[in-house]
N, CA, C and O of each residue as an XYZ file, in Angstrom:
460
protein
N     -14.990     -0.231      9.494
C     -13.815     -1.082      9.465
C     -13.921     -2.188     10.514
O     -13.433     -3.317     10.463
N     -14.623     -1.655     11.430
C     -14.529     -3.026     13.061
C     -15.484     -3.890     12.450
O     -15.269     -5.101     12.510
N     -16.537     -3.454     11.852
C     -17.523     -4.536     10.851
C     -16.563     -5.682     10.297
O     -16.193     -6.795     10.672
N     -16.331     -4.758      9.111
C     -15.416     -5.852      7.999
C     -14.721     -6.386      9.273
O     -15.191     -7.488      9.558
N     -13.779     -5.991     10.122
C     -12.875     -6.974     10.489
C     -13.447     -8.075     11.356
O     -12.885     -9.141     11.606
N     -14.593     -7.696     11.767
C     -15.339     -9.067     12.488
C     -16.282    -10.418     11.890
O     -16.911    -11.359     12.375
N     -15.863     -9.730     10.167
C     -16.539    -10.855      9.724
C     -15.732    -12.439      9.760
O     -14.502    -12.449      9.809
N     -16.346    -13.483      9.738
C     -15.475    -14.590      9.337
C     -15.207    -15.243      8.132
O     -14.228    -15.960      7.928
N     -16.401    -14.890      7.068
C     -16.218    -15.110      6.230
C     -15.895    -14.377      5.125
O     -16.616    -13.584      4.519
N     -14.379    -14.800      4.824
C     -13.628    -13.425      4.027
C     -14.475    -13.416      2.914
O     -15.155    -12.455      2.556
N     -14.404    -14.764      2.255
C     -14.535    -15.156      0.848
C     -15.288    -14.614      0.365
O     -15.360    -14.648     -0.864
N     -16.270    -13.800      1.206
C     -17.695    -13.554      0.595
C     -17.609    -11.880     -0.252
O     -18.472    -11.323     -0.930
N     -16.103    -11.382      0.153
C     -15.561    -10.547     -0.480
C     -14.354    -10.502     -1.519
O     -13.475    -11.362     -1.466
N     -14.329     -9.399     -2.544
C     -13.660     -9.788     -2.989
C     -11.902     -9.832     -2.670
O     -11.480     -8.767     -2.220
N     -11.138    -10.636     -2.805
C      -9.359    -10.822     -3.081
C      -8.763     -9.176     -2.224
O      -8.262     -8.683     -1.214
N      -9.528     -8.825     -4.127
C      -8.870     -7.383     -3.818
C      -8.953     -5.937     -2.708
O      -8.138     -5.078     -2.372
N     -10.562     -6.254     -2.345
C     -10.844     -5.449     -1.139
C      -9.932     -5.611      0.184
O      -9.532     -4.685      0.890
N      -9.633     -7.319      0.409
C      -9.418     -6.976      1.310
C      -7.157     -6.590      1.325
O      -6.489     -6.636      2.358
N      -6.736     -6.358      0.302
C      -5.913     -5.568      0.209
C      -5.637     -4.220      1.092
O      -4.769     -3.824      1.870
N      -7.172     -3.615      0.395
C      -7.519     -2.535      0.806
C      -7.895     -1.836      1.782
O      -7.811     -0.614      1.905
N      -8.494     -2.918      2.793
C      -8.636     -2.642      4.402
C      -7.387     -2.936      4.834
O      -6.919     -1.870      5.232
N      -6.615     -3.778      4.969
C      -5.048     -4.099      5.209
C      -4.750     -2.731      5.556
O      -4.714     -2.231      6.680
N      -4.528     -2.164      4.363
C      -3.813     -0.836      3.969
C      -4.323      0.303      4.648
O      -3.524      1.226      4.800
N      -5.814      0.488      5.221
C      -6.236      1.390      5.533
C      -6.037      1.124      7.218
O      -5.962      1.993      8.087
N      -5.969     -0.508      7.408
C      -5.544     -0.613      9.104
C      -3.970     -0.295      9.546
O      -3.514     -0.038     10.660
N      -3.433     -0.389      8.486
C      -1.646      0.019      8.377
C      -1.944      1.621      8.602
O      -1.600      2.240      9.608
N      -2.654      2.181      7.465
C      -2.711      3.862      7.763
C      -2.746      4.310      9.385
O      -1.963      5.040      9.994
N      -3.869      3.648      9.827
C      -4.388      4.281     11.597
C      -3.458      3.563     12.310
O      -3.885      3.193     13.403
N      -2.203      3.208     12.026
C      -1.229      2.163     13.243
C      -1.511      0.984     13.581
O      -1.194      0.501     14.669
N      -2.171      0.359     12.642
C      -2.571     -1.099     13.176
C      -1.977     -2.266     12.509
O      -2.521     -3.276     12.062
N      -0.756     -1.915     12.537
C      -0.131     -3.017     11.667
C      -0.379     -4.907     11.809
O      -0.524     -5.821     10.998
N      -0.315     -4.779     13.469
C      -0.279     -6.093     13.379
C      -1.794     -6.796     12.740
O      -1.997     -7.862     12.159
N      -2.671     -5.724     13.125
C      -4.162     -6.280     12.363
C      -4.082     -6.195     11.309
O      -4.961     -6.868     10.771
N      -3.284     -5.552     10.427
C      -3.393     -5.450      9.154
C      -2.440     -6.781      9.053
O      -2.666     -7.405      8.016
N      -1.929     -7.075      9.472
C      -1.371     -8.708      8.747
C      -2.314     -9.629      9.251
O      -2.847    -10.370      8.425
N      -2.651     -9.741     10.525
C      -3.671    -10.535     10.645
C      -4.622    -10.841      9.902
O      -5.132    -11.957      9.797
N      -4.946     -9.760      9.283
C      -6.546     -9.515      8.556
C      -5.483    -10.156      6.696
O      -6.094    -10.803      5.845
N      -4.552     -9.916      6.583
C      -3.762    -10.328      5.310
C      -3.936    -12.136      5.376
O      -4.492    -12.760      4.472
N      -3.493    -12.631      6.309
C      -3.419    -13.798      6.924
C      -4.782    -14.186      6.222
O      -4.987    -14.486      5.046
N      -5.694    -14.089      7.342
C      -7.080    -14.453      6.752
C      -7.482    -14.439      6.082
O      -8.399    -15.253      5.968
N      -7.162    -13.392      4.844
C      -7.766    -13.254      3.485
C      -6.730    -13.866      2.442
O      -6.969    -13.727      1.243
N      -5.537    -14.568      2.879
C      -4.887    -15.533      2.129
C      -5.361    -17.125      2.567
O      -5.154    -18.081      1.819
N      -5.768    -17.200      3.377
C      -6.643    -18.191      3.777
C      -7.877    -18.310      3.567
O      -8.492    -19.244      4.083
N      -8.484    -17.409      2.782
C      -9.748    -17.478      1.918
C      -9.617    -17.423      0.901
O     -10.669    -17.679      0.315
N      -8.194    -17.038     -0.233
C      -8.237    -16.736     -1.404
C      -6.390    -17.289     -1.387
O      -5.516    -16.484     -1.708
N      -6.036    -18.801     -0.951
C      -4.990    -19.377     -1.207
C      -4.179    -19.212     -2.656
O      -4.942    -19.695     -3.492
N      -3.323    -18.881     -3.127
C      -2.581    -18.719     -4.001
C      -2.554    -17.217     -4.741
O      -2.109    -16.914     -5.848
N      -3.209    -16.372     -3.696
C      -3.809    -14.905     -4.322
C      -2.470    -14.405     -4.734
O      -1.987    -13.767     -3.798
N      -1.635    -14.444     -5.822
C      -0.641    -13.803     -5.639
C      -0.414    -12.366     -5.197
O       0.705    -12.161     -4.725
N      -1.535    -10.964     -5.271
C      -1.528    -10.024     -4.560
C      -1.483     -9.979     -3.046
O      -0.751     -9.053     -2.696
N      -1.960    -10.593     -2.096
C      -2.524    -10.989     -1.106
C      -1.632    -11.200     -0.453
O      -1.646    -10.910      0.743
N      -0.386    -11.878     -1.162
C       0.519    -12.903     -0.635
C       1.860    -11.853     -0.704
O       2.720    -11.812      0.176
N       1.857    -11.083     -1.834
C       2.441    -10.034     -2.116
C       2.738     -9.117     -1.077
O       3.890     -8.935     -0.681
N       1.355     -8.303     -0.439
C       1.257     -7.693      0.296
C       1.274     -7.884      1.873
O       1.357     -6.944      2.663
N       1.185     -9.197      2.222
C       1.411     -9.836      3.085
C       3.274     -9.694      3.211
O       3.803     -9.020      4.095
N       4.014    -10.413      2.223
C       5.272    -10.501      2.513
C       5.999     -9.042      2.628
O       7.091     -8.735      3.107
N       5.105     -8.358      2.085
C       5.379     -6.683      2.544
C       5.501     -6.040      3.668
O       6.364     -5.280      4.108
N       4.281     -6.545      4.169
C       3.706     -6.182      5.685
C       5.174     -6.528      6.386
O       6.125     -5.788      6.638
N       5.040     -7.482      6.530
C       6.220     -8.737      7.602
C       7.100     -7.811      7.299
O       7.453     -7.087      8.230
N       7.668     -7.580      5.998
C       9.028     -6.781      5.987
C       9.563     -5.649      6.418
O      10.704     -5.196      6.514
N       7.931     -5.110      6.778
C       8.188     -3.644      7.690
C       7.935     -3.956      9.050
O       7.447     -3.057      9.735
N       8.206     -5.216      9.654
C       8.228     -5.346     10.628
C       9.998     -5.146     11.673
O      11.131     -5.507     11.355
N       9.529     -4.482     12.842
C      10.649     -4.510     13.798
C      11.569     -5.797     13.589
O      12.752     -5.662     13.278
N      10.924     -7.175     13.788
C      11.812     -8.597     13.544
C      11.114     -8.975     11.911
O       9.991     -9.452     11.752
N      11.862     -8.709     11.056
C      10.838     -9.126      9.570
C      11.084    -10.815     10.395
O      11.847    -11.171     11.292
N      10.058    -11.540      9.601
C      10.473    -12.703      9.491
C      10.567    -13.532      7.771
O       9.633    -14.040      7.151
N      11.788    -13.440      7.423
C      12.523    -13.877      6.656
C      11.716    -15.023      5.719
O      11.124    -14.936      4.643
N      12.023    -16.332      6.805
C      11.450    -17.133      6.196
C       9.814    -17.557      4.936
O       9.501    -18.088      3.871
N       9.307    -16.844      6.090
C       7.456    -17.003      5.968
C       7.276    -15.845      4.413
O       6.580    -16.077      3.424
N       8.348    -14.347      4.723
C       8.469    -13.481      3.347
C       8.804    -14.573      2.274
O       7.907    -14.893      1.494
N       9.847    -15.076      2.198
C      10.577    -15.631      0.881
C       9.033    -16.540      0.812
O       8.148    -16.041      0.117
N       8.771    -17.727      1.463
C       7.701    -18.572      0.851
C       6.517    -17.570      0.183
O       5.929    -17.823     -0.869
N       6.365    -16.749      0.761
C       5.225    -15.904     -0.006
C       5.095    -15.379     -1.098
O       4.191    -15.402     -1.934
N       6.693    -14.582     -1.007
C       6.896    -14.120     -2.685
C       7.659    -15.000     -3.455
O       8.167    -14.639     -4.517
N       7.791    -16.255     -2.950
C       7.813    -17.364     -4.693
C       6.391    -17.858     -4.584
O       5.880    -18.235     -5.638
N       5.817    -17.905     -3.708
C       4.340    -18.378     -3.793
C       3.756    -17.381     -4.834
O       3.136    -17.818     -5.804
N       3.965    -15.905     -4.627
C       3.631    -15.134     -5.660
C       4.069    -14.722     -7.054
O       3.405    -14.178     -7.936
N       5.943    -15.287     -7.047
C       6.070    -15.079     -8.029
C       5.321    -16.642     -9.240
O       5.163    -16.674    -10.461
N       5.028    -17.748     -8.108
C       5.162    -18.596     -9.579
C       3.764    -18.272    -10.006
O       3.223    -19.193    -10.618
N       2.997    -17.119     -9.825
C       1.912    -16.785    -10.519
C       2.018    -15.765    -10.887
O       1.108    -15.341    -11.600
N       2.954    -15.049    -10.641
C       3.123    -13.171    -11.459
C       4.952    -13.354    -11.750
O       5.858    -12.554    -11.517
N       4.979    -14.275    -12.142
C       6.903    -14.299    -12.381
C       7.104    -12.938    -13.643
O       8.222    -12.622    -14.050
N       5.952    -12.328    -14.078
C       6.139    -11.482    -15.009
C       6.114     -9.815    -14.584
O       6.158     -8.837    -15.330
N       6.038     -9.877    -13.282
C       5.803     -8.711    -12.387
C       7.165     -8.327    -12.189
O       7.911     -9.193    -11.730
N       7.845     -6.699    -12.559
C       9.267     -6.561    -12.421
C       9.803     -6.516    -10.710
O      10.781     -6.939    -10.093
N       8.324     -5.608    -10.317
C       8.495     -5.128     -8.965
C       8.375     -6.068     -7.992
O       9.119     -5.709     -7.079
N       7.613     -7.480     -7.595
C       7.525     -8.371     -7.572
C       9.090     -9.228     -7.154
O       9.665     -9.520     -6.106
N       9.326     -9.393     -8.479
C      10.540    -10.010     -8.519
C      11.526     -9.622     -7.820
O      12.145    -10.442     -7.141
N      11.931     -8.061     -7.850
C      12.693     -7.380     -7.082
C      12.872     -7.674     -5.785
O      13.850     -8.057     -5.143
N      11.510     -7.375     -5.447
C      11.211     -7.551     -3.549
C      11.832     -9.000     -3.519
O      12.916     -9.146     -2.954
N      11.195    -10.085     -4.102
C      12.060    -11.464     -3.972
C      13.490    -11.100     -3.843
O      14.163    -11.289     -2.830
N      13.889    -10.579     -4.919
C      15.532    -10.714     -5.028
C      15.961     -9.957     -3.817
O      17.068    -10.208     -3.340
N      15.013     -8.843     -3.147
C      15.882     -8.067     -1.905
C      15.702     -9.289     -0.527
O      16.462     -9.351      0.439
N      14.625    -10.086     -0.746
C      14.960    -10.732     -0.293
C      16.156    -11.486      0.372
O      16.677    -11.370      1.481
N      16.441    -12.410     -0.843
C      17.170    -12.829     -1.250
C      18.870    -12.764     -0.659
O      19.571    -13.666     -0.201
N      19.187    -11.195     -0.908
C      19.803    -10.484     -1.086
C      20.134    -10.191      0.634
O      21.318    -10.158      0.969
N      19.294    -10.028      1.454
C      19.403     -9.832      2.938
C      19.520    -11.250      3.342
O      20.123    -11.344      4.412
N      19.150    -12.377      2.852
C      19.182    -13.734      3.086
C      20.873    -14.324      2.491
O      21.327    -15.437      2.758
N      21.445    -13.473      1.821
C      22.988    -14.108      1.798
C      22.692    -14.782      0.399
O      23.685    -15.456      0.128
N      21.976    -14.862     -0.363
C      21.664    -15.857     -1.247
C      21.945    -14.951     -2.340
O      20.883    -14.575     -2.836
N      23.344    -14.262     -3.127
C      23.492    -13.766     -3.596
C      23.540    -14.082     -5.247
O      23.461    -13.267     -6.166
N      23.664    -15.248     -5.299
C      23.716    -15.860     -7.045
C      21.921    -16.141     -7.352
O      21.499    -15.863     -8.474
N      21.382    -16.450     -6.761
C      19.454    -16.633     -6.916
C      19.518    -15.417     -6.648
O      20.741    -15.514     -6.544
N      19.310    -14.183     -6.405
C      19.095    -12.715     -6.063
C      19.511    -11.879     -8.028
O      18.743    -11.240     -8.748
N      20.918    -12.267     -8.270
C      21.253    -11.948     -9.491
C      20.661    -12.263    -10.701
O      20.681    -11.765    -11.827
N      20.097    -13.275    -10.152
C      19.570    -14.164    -11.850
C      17.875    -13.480    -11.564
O      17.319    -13.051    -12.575
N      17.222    -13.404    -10.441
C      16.315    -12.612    -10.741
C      16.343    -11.133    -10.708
O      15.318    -10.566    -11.086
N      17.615    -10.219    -10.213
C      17.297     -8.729    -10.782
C      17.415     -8.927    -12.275
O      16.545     -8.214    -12.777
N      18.080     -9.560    -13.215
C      18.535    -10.075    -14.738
C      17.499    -10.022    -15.132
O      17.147     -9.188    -15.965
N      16.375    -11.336    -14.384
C      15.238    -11.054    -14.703
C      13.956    -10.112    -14.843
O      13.030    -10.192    -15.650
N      14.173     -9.231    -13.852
C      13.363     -7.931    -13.706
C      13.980     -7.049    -14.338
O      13.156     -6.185    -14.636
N      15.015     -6.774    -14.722
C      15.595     -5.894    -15.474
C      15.369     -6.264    -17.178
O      15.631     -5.421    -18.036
N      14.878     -7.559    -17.500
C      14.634     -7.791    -18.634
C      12.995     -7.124    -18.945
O      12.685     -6.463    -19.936
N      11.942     -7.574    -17.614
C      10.755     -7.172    -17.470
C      10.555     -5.728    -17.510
O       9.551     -5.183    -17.970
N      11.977     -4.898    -16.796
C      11.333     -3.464    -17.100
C      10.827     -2.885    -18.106
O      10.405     -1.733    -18.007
């Protein structure tokens, strides 16, 4: 794992792997590296909607989420998986903790159509 994380060049792997180290640096308590390492591999694979997904995840299990940087991520992700129910949701809880209660409704409508 200290390998992979010292490489610089993400790209040379795939999207989805590095999901997968994320997740396994979250397992051993390493959260903040696991966004770090999310960071970087959305910066090698810009518009990844998984990537970006799991990223706005991370943040959200954070002590201070940060709000902002989540919402850009998951419309960054939904306008490439707008067909994802679960997806959408997380947007709308977004949303939903953001006061933005009429955009929150029209997409559970929407995920509830997707289920």
């Amino acid at each position: 794992l200290s390998l992979l994380h010292a490489q610089q060049d993400l790209a040379r792997f795939p999207a989805r792997s590095h999901d997968l180290v994320a997740s396994c640096l979250r397992e051993m308590g390493r959260q903040r590296d696991a966004i770090e390492w999310l960071r970087r591999a959305l910066d090698a694979y810009p518009g990844d909607a998984n990537l970006a997904h799991s990223l706005a995840s991370y943040l959200g299990s954070e002590k201070e989420p940060r709000w902002d940087e989540m919402e850009r991520l998951l419309w960054m992700a939904y306008a490439v998986r707008s067909h994802d129910a679960h997806l959408v949701c997380d947007l709308a809880r977004v949303l939903i903790l953001r006061e933005r209660f009429a955009e929150a409704l029209k997409l559970l409508d929407r995920a509830d159509a997707l289920d």
